[in-house]
N, C-alpha and C positions, 0 to 999 in steps of 0.2 A: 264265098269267102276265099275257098282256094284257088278260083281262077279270080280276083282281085290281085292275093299276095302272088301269088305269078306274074300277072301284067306286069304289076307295078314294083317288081321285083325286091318286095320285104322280106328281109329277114330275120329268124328268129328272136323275139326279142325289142323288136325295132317298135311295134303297135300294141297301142292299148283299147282293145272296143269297149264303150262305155253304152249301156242299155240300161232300159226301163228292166219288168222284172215279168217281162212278158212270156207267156210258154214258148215261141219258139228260141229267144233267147236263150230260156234256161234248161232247153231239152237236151237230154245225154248226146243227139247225133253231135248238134252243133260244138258243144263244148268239146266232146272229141276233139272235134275238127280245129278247134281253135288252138288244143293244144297243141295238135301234132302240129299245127304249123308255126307256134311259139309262138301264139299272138295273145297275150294277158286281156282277160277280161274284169272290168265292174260293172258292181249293177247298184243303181239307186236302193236306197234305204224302203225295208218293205213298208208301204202303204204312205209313202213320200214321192208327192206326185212332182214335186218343186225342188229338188235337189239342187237342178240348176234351171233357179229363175228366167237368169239373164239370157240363158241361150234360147230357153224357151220363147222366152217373149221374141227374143230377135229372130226366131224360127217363123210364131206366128203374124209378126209384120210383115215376113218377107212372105209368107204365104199370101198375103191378103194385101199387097202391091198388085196396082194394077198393070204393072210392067214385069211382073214376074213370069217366065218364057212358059210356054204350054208344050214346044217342041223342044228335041233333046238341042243342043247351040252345034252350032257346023262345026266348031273345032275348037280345040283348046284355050287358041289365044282369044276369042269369043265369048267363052264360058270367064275367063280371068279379065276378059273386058266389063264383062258383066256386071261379077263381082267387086271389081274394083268400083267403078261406078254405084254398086248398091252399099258399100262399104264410106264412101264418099258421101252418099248423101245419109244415111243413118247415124253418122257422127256430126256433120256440119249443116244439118236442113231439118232433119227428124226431130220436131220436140218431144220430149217422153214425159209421159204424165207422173211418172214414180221420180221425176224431180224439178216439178212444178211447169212442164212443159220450158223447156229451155233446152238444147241443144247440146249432148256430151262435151261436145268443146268448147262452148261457154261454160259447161261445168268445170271442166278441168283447168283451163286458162283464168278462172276467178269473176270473172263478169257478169256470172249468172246473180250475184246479191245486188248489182247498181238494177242489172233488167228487174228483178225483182220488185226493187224499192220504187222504180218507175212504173209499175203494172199496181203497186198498191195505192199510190197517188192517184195513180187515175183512175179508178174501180172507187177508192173515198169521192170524189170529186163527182163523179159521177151520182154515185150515193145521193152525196148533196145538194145536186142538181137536181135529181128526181126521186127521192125518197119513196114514193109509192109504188115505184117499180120492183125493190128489193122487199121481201119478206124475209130477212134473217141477218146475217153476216155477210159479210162480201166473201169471196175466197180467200183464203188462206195464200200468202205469197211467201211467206217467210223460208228462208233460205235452205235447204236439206242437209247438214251436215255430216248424217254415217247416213249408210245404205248397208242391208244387211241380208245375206241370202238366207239364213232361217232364223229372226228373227226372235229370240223367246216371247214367250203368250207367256200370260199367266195362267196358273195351274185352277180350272174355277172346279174340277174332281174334287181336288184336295179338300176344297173347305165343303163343299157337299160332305162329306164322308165324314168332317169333322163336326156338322150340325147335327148327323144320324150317329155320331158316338156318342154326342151329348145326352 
């Protein structure tokens, strides 16, 4: 950490490192070290492995690309070739399943409810062209409208505890 903020010449103040809640994160050497060099740290919620969803998942897509480098990249503008490129196709190529397989930028642009409405015509159509193919419902194509990084659950504790006060 301290020959990183030396390279890359930070100063106090300037970084936030965010960690899991793992021992060598939260060991006295390190946090020393983070202080002395005035670099703020957080750490996910104890026993909250999903703090942030979204990075996570985009961590393990890009793990499990099969263009993802094995060797360190020759040089900087390389590694930003890269990345742009994998940035590029995870927003405009990537469908994501947590909003019905469709493309962030047909998310955000509005276009994801026409593809929608066109994926559920045709999956009915199909339906009733071969009905012995499907055992249940078709898929669900209906449009996603929040997304939520911790989402409330319902409490099912609660009412245990209130059938054992009964």
């Amino acid at each position: 950490m301290r020959d990183i903020c030396l390279r890359l010449e930070i100063s106090p103040g300037q970084l936030v490192v965010h960690s899991d809640n793992g021992s060598p994160m939260k060991g006295e050497a390190m946090l020393a070290t983070l202080q002395r060099l005035g670099v703020s740290h957080s750490r996910s919620r104890p026993s909250v492995s999903n703090d942030n969803p979204y990075s996570e998942s985009l961590f393990r897509t890009l793990k499990y690309r099969p263009q993802m480098p094995v060797k360190p990249f020759e040089d900087i503008q390389h590694a930003r070739r890269w990345v742009t490129e994998l940035v590029r196709w995870y927003n405009y190529e990537h469908r994501h399943s947590s909003i019905r397989f469709v493309t962030p930028t047909q998310r955000h642009a509005g276009i994801d409810k026409a593809l929608l409405e066109k994926r559920n015509a045709l999956y009915k159509c199909a339906r009733q062209a071969n009905p012995t193919r499907w055992s249940g419902s078709t898929r669900n194509w209906d449009p996603i409208t929040e997304v939520h990084l911790n989402p409330n659950k319902p409490k099912i504790k609660e009412s245990n505890n209130i059938l054992k006060a009964a």
